[in-house]
C-alpha positions, 0 to 999 in steps of 0.5 A, a space after each residue: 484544514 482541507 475537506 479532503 486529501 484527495 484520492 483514497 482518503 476522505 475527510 469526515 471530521 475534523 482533527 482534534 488537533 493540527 495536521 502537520 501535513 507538508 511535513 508528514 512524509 514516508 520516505 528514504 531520508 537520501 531522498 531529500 538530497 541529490 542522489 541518483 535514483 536507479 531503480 524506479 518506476 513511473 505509476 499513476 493510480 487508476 482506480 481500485 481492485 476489490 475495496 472498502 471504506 474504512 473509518 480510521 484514526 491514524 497519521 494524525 487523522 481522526 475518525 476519517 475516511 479511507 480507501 482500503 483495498 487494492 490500488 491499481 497502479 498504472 506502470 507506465 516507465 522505469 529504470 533499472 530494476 523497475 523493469 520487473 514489473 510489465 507496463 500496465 496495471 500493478 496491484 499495490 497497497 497503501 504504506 501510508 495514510 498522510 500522503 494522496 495517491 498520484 493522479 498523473 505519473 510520477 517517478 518512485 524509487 523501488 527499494 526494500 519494505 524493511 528501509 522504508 522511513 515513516 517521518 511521521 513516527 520517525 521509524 525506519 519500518 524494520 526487518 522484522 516489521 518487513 518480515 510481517 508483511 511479506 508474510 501476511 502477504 503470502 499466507 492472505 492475499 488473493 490475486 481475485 482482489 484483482 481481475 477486474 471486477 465486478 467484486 463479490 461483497 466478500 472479496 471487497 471486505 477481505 481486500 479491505 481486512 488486508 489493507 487495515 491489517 497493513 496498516 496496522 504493521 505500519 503505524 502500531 508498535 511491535 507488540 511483543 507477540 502478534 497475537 497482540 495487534 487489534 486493529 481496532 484498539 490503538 496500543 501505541 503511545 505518542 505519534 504511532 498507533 492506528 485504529 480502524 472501524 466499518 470493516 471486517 476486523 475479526 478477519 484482519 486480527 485473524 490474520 494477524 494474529 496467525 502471523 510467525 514472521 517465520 513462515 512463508 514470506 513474499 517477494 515484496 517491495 515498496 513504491 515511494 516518492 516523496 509528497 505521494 502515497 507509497 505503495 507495497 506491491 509484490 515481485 511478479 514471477 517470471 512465468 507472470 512477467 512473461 505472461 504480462 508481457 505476451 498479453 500486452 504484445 497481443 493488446 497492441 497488435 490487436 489495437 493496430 489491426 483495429 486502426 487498419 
């Protein structure tokens, strides 16, 4: 076993059993065949916005050490529908707790949360399991997670109580009301289930728990390559793509006027 996985996640202890990690991937099974990705986008992982460390056990990690927040995800090319998102900074969460973030720019596909596959617990993510994320998304985020910082202690914890409770969505088995997830009991037989310590649980069961799958819903999609962390990053608004898009213009020209 490595000491460490690299990037967001830290090995503390060691496993109580053997970590199958070349064959933990989350990823589009079509991936592994010969098909022509359309719509993606090249992103390298530049740091983080507001976060924390959260002790967790979960994709066959026990007791180590993530973290758990917002990753800024440098967007630096894309094909297709990629285009949505203006070069630069993305703000996106972990989807999976076996693979490291990518510290030079890889290629990801850009497709739908619900048609993610978790080959660790051998799940496609699911439309209702979608459906909660974009909710919880809507209802909780805060783009504060994200101007740059420094973070308050507050912001660092409600980042970190959102990603856990990402998590939580992703790896557990529905329950059968929301009112049933606790991030910090693992309810799930088998390879699923993830359990979390050293964070703000009660505001990440809050949140859970106050969850329909009928309320307001973002526009969220996933960012996966095999053999890298996948990320869950939402569609920026048009006025936000415009702004974007005019800051980075007046970034270059200042850059250039600089050189002169």
């Amino acid at each position: 076993m490595k000491p460490s996985l690299g990037g967001g996640v830290i090995m503390r202890t060691l496993p109580r059993r053997t970590l199958l990690c070349a064959a933990v991937v989350l990823a589009l099974p079509a991936l592994a065949s010969n098909v022509t990705r359309a719509d993606t986008v090249d992103i390298a992982h530049d740091g983080y916005g507001a976060y924390g460390a959260t002790t967790f056990w979960a994709a066959g990690h026990n007791g180590n050490v993530a973290m758990a927040g917002v990753y800024q995800l440098d967007k630096t090319g894309h094909t297709g529908v990629g285009a949505t998102w203006p070069n630069g900074l993305v703000p996106g969460f972990c989807m999976e707790l076996q693979e490291p973030p990518p510290a030079s720019a890889q290629t990801y596909t850009v497709m739908m949360p619900d048609d993610v596959y978790n080959s660790y617990t051998g799940q496609v993510l699911g439309v209702q399991k979608g459906n909660y994320l974009r909710e919880l998304w809507a209802r909780y985020y805060d783009t504060s997670w994200t101007t740059g910082g420094p973070y308050t202690a507050s912001q660092n914890a409600a980042a970190e109580a959102f990603a856990a409770a990402v998590w939580e969505i992703i790896y557990e088995d529905l329950p059968t009301s929301p009112t049933g997830w606790d991030v910090n009991t693992d309810g799930t037989l088998g390879a699923g289930g993830f359990l979390a310590q050293n964070l703000d649980a009660a505001t990440a069961n809050k949140w859970l728990h106050e969850l329909t799958g009928t309320g307001p819903k973002a526009d969220l999609r996933a960012f996966v390559s095999k053999g890298h962390q996948d990320y869950l990053a939402v569609v920026p608004e048009p006025a936000t793509v415009i702004f974007l898009g005019l800051g980075g213009a007046l970034s270059l020209v200042r850059r250039r006027r600089l050189r002169t």
